[in-house]
C-alpha positions in Angstrom: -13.2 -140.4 -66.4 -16.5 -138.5 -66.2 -17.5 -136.4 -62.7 -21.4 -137.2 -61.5 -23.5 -134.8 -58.8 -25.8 -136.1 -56.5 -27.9 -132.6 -55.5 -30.8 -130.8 -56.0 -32.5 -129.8 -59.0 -31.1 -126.4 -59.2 -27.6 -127.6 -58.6 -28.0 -130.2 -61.0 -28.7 -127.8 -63.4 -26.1 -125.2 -62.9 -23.6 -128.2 -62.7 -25.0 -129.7 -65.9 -24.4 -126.2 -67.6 -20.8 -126.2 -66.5 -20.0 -129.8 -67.8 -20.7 -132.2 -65.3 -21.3 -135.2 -67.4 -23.7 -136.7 -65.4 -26.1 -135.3 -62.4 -29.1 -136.7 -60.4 -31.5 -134.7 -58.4 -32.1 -136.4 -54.9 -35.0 -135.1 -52.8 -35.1 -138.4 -50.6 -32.2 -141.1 -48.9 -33.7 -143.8 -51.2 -33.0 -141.8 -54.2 -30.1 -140.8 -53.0 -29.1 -144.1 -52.2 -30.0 -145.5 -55.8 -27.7 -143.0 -57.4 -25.0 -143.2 -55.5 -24.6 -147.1 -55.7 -25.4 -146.7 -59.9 -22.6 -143.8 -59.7 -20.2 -146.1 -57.6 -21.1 -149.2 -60.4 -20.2 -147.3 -63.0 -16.7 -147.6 -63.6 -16.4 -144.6 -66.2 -17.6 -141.8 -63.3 -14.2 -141.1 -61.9 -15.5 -138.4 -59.4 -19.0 -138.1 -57.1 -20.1 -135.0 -56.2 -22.5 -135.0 -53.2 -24.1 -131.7 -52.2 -23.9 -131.0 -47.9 -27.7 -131.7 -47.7 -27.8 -135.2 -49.8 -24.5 -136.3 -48.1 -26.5 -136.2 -44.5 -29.1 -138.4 -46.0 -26.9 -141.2 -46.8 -23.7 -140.1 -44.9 -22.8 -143.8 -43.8 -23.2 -145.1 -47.1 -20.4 -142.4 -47.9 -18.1 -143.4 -45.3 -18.5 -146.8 -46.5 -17.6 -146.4 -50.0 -14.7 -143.8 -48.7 -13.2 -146.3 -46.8 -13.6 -149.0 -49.5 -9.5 -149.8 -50.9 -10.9 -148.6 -54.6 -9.2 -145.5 -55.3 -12.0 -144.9 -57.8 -14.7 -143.4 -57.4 -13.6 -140.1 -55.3 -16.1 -138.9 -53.4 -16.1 -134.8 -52.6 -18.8 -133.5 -50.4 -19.3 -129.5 -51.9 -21.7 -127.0 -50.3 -25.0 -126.8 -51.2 -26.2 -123.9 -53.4 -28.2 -121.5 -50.4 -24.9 -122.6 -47.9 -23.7 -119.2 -46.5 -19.5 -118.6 -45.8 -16.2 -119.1 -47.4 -15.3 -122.6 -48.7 -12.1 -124.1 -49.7 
């Protein structure tokens, strides 16, 4: 199973560096939305990453897919790269 991101270009490419086998820079809810669904399609990405600020765009999309009985893909919301605090 490969992981995907779903962030910005600077998380992208820090993400990239550190394996992620596939990431998608989102500045907008359609691009946003285009990934996700190609991500979601895919059935070799096992795991979506979606940074804080693209999830917002596109949060009901999310849900949808969340609540969706497929087991695959999971969908983790992570903190976006200038998000202040501690994070578990």
């Amino acid at each position: 199973m490969k992981v995907a991101l779903l962030a910005s270009r600077r998380m992208v490419m820090g993400f990239n560096l550190g394996g992620v086998h596939a990431g998608y820079t989102c500045e907008n809810k359609e691009e946003a939305l285009a990934h996700l669904e190609s991500c979601h399609k895919n059935r070799e990405i096992g795991i979506i990453l979606v940074s804080n600020t693209v999830a917002l765009m596109i949060q009901d999309k999310i849900q949808e897919i969340k609540r969706s009985p497929e087991m695959i893909p999971v969908i983790a919301v992570i903190p976006d790269d200038h998000e202040q605090g501690l994070f578990c």
